[in-house]
C-alpha positions in Angstrom: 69.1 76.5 -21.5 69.7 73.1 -23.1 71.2 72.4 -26.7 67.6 72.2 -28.4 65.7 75.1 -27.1 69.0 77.1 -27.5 69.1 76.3 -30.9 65.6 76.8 -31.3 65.7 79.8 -30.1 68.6 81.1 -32.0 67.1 80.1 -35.2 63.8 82.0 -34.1 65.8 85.5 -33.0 67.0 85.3 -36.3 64.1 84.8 -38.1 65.3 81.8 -40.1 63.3 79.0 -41.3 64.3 75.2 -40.4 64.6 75.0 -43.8 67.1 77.9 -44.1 69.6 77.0 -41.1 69.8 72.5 -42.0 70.9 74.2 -45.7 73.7 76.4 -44.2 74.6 73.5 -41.6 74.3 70.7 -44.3 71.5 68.7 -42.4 68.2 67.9 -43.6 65.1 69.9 -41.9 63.7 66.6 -40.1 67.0 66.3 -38.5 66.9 69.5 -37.2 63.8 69.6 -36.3 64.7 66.6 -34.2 67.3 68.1 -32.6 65.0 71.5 -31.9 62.6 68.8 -30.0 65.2 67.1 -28.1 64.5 64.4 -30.0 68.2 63.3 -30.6 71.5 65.4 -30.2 74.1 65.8 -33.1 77.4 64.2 -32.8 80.7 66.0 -31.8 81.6 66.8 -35.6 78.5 68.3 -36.6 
């Protein structure tokens, strides 16, 4: 399982919104939702 779909599916298992899980993390959704799509990967601080 690679970083997106993990994260994907973690969010999912817990029932969470994007919404709910960029707000704890600090993101905006889009950038989560890019990283759910494999769209781009976060940087070693986030």
């Amino acid at each position: 399982m690679n970083f997106s779909s993990n994260i994907k599916h973690l969010r999912k298992r817990r029932k969470k919104t994007q919404e709910d899980v960029a707000f704890v993390l600090g993101l905006k959704r889009s950038t989560l939702n890019n990283y759910e799509n494999g769209q781009t990967t976060p940087n070693a601080t986030v």
